[in-house]
C-alpha positions in Angstrom: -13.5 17.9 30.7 -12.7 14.5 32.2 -9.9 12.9 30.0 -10.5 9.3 29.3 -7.7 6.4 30.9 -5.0 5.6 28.5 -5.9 2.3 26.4 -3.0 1.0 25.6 -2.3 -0.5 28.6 -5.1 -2.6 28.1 -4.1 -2.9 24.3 -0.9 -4.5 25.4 -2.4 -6.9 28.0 -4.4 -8.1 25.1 -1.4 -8.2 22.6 0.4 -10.1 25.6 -2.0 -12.8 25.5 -2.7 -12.7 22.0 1.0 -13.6 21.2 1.2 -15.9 23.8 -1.6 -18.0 22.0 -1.2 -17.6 18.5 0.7 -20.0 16.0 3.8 -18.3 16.2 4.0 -19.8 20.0 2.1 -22.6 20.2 3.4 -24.2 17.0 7.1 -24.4 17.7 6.6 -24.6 21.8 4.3 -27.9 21.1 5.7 -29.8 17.8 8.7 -31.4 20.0 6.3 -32.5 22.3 4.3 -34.6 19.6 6.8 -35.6 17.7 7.6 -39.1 19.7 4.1 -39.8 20.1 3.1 -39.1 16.5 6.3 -41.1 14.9 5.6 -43.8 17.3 2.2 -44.0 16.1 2.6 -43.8 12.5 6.1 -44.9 12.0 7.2 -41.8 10.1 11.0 -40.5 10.4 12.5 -37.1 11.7 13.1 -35.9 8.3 9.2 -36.8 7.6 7.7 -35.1 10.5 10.3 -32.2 10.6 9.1 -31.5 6.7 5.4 -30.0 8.2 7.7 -26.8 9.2 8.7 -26.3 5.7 5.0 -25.9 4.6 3.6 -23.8 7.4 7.6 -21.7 7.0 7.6 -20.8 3.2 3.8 -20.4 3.1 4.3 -17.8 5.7 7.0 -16.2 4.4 5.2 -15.9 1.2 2.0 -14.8 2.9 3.1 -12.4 5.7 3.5 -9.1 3.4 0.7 -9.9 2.0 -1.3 -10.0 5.6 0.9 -7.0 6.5 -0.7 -4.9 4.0 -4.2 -6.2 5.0 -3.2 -5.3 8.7 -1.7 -2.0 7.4 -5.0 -1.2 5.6 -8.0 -2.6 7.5 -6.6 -2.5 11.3 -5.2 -5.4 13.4 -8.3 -6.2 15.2 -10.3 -8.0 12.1 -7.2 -9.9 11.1 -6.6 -11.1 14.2 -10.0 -12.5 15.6 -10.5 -14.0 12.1 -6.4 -15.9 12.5 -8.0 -17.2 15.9 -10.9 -18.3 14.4 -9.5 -20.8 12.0 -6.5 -21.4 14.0 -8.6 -23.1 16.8 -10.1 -25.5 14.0 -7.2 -26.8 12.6 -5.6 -27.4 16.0 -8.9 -29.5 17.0 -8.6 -31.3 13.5 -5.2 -32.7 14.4 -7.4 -35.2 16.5 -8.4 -37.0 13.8 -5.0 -37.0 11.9 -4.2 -40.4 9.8 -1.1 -41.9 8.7 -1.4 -39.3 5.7 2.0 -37.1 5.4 0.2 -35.3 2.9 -2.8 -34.9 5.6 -0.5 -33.7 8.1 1.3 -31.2 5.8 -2.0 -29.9 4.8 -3.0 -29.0 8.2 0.5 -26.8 9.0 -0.5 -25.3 5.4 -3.6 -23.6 6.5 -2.0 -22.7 9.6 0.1 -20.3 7.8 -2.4 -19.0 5.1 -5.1 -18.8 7.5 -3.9 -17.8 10.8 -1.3 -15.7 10.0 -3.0 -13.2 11.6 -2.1 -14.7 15.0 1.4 -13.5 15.2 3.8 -10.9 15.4 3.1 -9.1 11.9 -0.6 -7.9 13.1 0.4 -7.6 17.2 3.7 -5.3 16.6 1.7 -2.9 14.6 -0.7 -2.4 17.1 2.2 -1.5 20.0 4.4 0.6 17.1 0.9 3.0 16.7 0.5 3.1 20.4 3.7 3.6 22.2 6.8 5.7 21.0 8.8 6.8 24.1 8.6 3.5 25.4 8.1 1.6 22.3 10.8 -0.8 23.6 9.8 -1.8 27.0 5.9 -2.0 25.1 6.8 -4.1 22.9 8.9 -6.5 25.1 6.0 -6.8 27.0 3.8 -7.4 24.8 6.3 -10.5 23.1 7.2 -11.9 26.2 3.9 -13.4 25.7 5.6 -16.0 23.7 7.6 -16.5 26.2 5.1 -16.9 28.8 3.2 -19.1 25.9 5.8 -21.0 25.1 6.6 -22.5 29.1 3.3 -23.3 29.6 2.4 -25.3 26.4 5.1 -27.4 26.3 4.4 -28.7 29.8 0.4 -28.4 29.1 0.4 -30.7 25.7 2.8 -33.4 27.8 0.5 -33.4 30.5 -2.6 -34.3 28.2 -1.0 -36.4 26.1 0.2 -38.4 29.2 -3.5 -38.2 30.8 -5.9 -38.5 27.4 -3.8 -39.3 24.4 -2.2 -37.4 21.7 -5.8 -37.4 19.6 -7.3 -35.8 22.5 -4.6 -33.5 23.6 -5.0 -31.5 20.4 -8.8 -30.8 21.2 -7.4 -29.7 24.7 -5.1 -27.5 23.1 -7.4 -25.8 20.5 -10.0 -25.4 23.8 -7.6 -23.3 25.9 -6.5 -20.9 22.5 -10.4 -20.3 22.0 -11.0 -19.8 26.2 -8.2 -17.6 26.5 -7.5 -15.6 23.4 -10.9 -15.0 21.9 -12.4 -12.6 24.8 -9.2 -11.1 25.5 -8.8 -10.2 22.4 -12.2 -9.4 21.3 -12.7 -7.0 24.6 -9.2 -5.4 24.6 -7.6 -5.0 21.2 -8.0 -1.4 19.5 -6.0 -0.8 16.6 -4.5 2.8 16.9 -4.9 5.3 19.8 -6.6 7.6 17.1 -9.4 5.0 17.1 -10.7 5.8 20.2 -9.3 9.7 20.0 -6.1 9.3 22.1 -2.9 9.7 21.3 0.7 7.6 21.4 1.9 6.6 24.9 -1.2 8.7 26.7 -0.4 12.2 25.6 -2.7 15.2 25.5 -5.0 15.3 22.2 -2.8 18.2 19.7 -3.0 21.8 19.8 -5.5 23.1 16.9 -2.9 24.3 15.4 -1.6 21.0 15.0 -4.6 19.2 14.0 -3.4 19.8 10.1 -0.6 17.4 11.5 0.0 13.9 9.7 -1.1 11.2 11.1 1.5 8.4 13.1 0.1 6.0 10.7 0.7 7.9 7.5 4.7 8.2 8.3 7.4 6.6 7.2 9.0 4.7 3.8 6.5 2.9 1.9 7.4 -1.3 0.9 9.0 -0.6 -2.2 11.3 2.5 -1.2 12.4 0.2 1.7 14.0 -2.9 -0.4 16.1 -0.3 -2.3 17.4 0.6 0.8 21.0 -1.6 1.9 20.0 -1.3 5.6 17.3 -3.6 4.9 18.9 -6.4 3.1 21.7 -6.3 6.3 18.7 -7.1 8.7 17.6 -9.7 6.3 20.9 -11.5 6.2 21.7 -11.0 10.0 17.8 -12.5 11.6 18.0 -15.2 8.7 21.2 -16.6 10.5 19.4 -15.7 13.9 16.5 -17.5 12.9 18.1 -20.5 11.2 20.1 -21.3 14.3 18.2 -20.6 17.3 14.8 -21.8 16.1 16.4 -25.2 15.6 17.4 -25.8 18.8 14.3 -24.8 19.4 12.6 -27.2 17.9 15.2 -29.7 18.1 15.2 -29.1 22.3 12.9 -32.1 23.4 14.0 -34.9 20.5 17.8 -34.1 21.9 17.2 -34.6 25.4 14.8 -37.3 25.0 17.5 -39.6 22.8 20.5 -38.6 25.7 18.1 -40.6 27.8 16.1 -37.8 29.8 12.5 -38.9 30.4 9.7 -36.9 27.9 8.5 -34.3 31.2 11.7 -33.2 32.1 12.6 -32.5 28.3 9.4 -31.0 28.1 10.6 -28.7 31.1 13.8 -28.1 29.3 11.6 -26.7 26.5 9.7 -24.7 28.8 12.5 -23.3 30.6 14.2 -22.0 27.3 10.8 -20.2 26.6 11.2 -18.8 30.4 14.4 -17.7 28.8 12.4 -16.0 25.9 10.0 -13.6 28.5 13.2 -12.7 30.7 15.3 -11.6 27.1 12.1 -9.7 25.4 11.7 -7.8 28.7 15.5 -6.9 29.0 15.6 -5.8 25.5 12.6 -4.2 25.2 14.1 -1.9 28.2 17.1 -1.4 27.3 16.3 -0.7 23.7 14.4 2.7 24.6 18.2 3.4 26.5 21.2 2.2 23.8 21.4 1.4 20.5 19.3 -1.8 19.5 21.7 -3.6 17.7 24.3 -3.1 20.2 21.7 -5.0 22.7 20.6 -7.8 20.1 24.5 -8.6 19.9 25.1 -8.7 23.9 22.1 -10.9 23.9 23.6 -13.3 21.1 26.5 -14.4 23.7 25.1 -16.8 25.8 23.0 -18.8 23.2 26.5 -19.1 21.6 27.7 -20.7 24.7 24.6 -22.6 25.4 24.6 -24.2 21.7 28.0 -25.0 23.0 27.2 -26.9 25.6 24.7 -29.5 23.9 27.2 -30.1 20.7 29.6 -31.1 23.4 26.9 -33.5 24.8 25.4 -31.5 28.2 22.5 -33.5 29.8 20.8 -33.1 33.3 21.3 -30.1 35.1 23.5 -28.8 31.8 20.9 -28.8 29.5 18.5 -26.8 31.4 21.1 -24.6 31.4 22.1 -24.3 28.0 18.2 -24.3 27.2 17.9 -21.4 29.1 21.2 -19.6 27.4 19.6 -20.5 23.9 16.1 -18.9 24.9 17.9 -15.7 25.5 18.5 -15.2 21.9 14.6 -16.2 20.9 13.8 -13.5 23.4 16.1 -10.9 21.7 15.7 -11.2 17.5 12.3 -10.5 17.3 12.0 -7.4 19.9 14.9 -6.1 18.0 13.9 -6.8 14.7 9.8 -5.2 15.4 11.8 -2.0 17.1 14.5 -0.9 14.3 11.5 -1.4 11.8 9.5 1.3 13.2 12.5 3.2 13.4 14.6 2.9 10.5 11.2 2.9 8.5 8.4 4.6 10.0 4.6 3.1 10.8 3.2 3.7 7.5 3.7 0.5 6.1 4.9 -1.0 9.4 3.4 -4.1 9.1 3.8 -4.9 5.6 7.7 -4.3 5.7 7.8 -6.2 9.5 5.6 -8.7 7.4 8.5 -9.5 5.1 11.3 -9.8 7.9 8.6 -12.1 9.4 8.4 -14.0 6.7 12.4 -14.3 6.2 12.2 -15.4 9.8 10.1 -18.2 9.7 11.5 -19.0 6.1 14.7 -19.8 8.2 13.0 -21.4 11.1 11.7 -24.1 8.8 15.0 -24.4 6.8 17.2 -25.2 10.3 15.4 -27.7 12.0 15.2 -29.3 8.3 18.8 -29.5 8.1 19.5 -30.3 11.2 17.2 -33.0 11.0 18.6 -34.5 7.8 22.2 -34.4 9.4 21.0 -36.5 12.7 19.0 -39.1 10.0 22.1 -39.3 8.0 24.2 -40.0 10.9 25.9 -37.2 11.4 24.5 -36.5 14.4 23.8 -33.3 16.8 26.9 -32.2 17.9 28.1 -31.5 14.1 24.9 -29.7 13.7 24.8 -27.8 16.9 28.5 -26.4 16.0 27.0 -25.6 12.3 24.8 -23.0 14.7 26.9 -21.9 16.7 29.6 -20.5 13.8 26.1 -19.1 11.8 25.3 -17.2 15.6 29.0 -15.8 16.0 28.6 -14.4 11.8 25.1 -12.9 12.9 27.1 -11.0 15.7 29.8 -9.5 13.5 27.0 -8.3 11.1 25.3 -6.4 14.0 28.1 -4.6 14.2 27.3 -3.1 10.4 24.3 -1.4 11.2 24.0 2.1 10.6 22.6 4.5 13.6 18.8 5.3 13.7 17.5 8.6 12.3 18.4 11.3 14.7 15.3 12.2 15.6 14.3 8.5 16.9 17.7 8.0 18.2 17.5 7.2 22.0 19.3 8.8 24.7 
């Protein structure tokens, strides 16, 4: 009998992609880069345009159990062509965007209810169920896609806003999500080996006398045995910091740089080389993840985004702050490998994506709440620097509570 190639190589190439073009990249890798234009044009302050992330954050930390449980139940596949779907119209109708706040809140609104889908809570699932040995490196691979994502839209959306127009830049941006993601996605995605009768990372079909066997999916702790558990609530604590820090340089990046005098492309490159930052970190982790314990690697990781936050509060520009950029985008590239991995192993796949769901949601809870406060400080006139060293004390807490985390089940423990 001729056994059929291993999928999941083409599963990740699609989950690569996937992630690379979903909201949870192309929101935060492209808002810097419309800010200027879009306050320019309607005359609305930092604190205004910075107040769309709280909508399209706490709707998605509301909503991304919920979509878990859908992923968890129906398979990723469904959830994830419908996100694209609705994500490419709303990213067209930012085109025809007024001087409405409430307009432009409402359009980072849907984003989260309707294309949820698009990110991390649906994609992780979908490596967890087909790798184990090398669930690490698998999933690095696959989020280095944001990474990869997040340098090329950056420089993309400043290059058509420069050439067309901000209206028109949107439509260009919504036109390359539906060329690239939609066949990709459509042709490659599977949602579990056992879909197509293979088995986790290629192996050979069970024995008959394992066929009685459960299922990968039907293992683990179910949602509510999991928020009784104090292991949990530590990784809750520890990626809110992670989030709320990082993500606000993040999004802060291109507004910095551009008000210390750098011209709009080469802030635009800073941006994009943090997110080169991002691919290099998720691939590093991912591998070494599989080898030593993943906390242990989160908090090396965490190190040199302190010292690059460092940097900028102490006012780095030129050469400096594509350096620091790339220091931050080393901690981007780390949380949310880490975070996807010790899920599947402190908790099992069997409601993988409803419990990841929930960390998501935390996540971008705090990644709306940061650049909010950092934003409020700068229009207050407190500037950057006191915000920037705000982040870099929340960082150096993060790392001391890595060092609180138990060790993985022994069974799942690697080498």
């Amino acid at each position: 009998m001729t056994t059929k190639p291993f999928q999941g190589w083409r599963v990740l190439c699609a989950a690569t992609i996937g992630l690379a073009c979903g909201i949870a990249t192309v929101v935060p890798a492209s808002f810097g880069v419309f800010l200027g234009p879009l306050r320019a044009e309607f005359g609305w302050t930092q604190s205004e345009t910075f107040t769309a992330l709280l909508f399209i954050t706490f709707t998605s930390a509301l909503l991304a159990a919920p979509v878990g449980g859908l992923v968890d139940r129906y398979g990723a596949r469904r959830v994830v062509l419908a996100g694209f779907g609705f994500q490419i119209l709303l990213l067209a109708s930012f085109s025809r965007l007024g001087p409405e706040l409430w307009a432009y809140y409402l359009r980072y609104f849907l984003l989260a209810v309707l294309a949820l889908g698009t990110t991390h809570v649906a994609f992780a699932r979908v490596i967890t169920l087909w790798f184990d040995r090398r669930r690490g490196l698998a999933l690095g691979i696959a989020l280095s896609g944001v990474g990869v994502g997040g340098f090329l839209w950056p420089l993309y959306a400043q290059a058509m806003i420069g050439a067309y127009g901000w209206r028109q830049a949107w439509l260009l941006m919504a036109l390359a999500v539906a060329a690239l993601a939609l066949p990709v996605v459509g042709l490659l995605l599977r949602d579990s080996p056992a879909s197509v009768g293979q088995m986790p990372d290629g192996d050979p079909p069970r024995a008959v006398a394992d066929a009685t066997a459960a299922p990968v999916e039907a293992t683990g702790i179910p949602l509510a045995g999991v928020l009784r558990m104090p292991r949990y609530w530590l990784m809750v604590a520890t990626f809110f910091l992670i989030g709320f820090a990082v993500q606000s340089v993040m999004l802060h990046l291109v507004p910095l740089l551009t008000a210390r005098g750098l011209p709009p492309m080469l802030a635009a490159l800073a941006q994009s080389l943090l997110f080169v930052a991002v691919t290099t970190g998720r691939l590093a982790t991912g591998w070494l993840m599989d080898r030593y314990f993943a906390p242990r690697v989160a908090l090396a990781f965490l190190i040199a985004p302190i010292v690059g936050i460092s940097l900028l509060a102490l006012g780095a520009g030129g050469t400096a702050a594509l350096v620091a950029a790339l220091l931050v985008g080393l901690a981007v590239g780390a949380e949310v490998d880490v975070l996807a991995y010790l899920t599947s192993r402190y908790f099992g796949a069997r409601s993988f994506s409803a419990i990841y769901g929930t960390f998501y949601g935390i996540y971008t809870l705090s990644g709306g709440l940061g650049p909010l406060f950092t934003a409020r400080l700068v229009d207050t006139g407190e500037g950057y620097p006191v915000a920037l060293t705000v982040h870099a004390v929340l960082l150096a807490v993060a790392a001391l509570l890595l060092l609180r985390f138990p060790p993985l089940p022994a069974k799942e423990e690697p080498r």
